[in-house]
N, C-alpha and C positions, 0 to 999 in steps of 0.2 A: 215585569212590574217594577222592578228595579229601574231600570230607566228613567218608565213615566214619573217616577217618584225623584229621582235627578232634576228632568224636566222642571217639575212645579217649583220643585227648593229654588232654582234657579231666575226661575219664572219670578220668586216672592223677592228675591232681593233685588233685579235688573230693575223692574219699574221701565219697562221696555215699551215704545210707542210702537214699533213693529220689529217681530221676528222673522230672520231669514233663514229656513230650512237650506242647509247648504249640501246634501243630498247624504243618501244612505239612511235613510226615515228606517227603511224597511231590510229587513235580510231575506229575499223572496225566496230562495230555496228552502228556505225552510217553511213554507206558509202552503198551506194544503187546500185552502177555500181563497175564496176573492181579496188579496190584498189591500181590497179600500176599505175594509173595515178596520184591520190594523192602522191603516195610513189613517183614520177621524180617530184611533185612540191619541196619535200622537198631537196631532190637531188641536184633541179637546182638553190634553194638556197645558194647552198655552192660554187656556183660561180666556178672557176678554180682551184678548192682543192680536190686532191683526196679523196676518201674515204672508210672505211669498215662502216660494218652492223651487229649486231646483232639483234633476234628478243625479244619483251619483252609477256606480258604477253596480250596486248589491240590491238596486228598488228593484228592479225587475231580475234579478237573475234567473237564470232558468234553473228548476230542480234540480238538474245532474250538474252541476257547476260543482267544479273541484278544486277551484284558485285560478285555473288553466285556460277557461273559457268562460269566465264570464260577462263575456262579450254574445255568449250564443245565444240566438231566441228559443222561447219555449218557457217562459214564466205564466204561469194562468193568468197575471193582468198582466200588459204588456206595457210598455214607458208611454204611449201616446194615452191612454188606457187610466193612465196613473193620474196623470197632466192634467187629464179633461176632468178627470173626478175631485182634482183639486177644487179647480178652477170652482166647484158648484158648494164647496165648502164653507161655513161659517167666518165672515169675516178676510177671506183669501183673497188678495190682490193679485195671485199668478193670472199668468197669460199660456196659452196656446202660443205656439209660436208658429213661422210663417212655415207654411204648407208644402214649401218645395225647401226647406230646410229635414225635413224626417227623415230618419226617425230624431234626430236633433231634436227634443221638441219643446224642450225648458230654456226657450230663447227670448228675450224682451226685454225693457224695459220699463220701471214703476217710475213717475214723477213724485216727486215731498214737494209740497206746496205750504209755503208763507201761510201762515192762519188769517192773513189778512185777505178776506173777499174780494177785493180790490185787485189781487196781483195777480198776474197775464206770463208771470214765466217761472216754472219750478225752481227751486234752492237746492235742488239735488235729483240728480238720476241713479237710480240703482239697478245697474246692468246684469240681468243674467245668460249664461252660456251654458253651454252643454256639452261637457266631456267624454258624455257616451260608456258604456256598457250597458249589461242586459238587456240585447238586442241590438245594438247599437254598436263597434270596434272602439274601445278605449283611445279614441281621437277626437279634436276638434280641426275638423276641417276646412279647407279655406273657404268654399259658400259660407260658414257661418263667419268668417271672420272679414269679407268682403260685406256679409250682411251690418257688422259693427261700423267700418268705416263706413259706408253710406247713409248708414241711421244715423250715425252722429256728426256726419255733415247733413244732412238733413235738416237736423235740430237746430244745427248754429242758425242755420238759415233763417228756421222759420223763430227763434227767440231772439234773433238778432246777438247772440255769444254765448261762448261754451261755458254751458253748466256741469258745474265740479259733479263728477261721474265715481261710484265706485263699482267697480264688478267681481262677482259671485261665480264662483266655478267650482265644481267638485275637485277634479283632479288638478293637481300643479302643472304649467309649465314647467318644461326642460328648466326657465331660468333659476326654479329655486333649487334646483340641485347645490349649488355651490353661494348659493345665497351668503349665506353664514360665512361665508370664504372670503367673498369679494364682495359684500356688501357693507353700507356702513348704516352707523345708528343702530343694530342688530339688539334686540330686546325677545327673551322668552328663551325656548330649550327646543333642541334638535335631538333626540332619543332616542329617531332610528332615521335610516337612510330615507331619503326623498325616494319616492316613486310616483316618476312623471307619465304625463301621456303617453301613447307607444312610439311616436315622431313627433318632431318639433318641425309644426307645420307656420311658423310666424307670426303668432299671436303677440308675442310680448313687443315685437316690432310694431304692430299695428297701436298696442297699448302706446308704446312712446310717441308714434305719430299723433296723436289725438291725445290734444294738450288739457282735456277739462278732465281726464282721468289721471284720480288720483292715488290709487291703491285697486291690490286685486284678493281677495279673499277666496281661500283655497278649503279643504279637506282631505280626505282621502287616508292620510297618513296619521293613525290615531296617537302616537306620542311625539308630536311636532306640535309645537302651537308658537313658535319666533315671530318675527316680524323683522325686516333689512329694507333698505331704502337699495334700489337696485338704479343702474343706467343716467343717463346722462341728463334725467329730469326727475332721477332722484325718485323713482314710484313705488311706494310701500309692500312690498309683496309678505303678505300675513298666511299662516293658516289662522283654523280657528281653533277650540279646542274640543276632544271627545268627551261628548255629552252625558250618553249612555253608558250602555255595559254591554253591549249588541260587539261581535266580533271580537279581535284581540284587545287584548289591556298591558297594560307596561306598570313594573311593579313600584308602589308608590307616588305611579301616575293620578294625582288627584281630579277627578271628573271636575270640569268647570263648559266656562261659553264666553266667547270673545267677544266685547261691549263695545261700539260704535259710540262716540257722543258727537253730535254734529251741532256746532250754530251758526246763526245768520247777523250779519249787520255789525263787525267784519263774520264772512266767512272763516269758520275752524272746525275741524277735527281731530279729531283723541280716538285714542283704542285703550282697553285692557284686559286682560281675564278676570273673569269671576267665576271662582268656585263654588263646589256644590257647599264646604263649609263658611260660606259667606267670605272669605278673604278677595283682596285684591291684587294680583301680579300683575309683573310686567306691563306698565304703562306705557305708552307712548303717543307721540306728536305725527299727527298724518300730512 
């Protein structure tokens, strides 16, 4: 209850055109009946704001999950399960994703479209991937990241230029381990160690190859919420912040949610936190 009541606080000040579920909605071990009635509690806390979904590593865990394996299956709804029930939700723009990607299955991409009727190519793409647990090995693997590069030469193709992309992942890349280290522009707080995928299968390589992305938005790690401009085209790598009150908490850690502002005509983007006491941290230029 605590949470869903973070949730709205949060909900009243953002004045958000769309929220992105960046995974860990749900703590499945603990849910003894079908988790999609949990997953529309949190839903129908976002009030009249559309939404995507990705899955993290705790939507599906399986009951006996100890720290140790929550990668094993065995959750009464399972991730694919989860996806689909989104998908049929008030307002939800998720996607299924492609079929020989599974259990992968919070994979796709949403277009933002110009409110002008007239225009024939999105103002932004919001990429999401799939970091995997419950049911699924806390990896992203390279079919999904072979899927990335081809979809977005795909897109160049068919818009005739790459449209400014940002991507949604539960788990960190390896690269933000040392973010804070060797990145620069660095904004926000690092509280506890990074913990990344279980290998670094070359994802953030493929991110620099593919010039319309601009930033990667992360989770996983609930007292992290930084932001560093990382590599050699400078790409934002952010977590967001802990919402809830679901798993651990760090003392003093003030629940908030990472603000995207994006405009058109020049292209720009902004980030920052916002807290559940209305305040704003850590600003930054994307």
């Amino acid at each position: 209850a605590i949470s869903i009541k973070y949730i709205k606080e949060l909900m009243g000040y953002a004045g958000a055109d769309l929220v992105v579920l960046s995974g860990d909605q749900l703590t499945a071990k603990d849910i003894d009946k079908n988790a999609t009635a949990y997953w529309d509690i949190v839903v129908d806390a976002l009030g009249a704001t559309p939404h995507t979904a990705i899955l993290g590593n705790h939507d599906a865990e399986p009951p006996h999950a100890n720290g140790h394996n929550q990668s094993s299956p065995g959750a009464h709804t399972n991730r694919v399960q989860l996806m689909a029930h989104d998908v049929t939700t008030r307002l939800s723009h998720s996607q299924l994703g492609p079929a020989h990607l599974n259990p992968a299955v919070s994979v796709y991409i949403v277009d933002v479209w110009n409110a002008d009727p007239g225009e024939l190519t999105p103002e932004l793409q919001l990429v999401h991937l799939d970091s995997g647990g419950g049911g699924m090995i806390e990896e992203l693997f390279p079919p999904q990241i072979t899927w990335l590069n081809r979809t977005l030469e795909k897109r160049r193709q068919q818009f005739g230029r790459a449209i400014p992309s940002l991507v949604f992942v539960h788990i960190p890349m390896w690269e933000f381990k040392d973010a804070m280290k060797h990145g620069s522009e660095c904004v926000g707080e690092q509280d506890e160690k990074v913990a990344p995928t279980l290998h670094n299968t070359g994802l953030f390589a493929a991110i620099e190859a593919n010039p319309e992305i601009v930033g990667v938005f992360v989770g996983h790690n609930h007292c992290n919420d930084f932001c560093c401009k990382i590599g050699r085209r400078a790409v934002d790598l952010c977590f967001g912040r802990h919402s809830g009150r679901g798993g651990y908490n760090c003392d003093g850690y003030e629940n908030g949610a990472r603000v995207i502002d994006v405009e058109i005509n020049p292209w720009k983007a902004s980030t920052h936190i916002r807290l559940t006491n209305g305040s704003i941290i850590h600003e930054a230029g994307l």
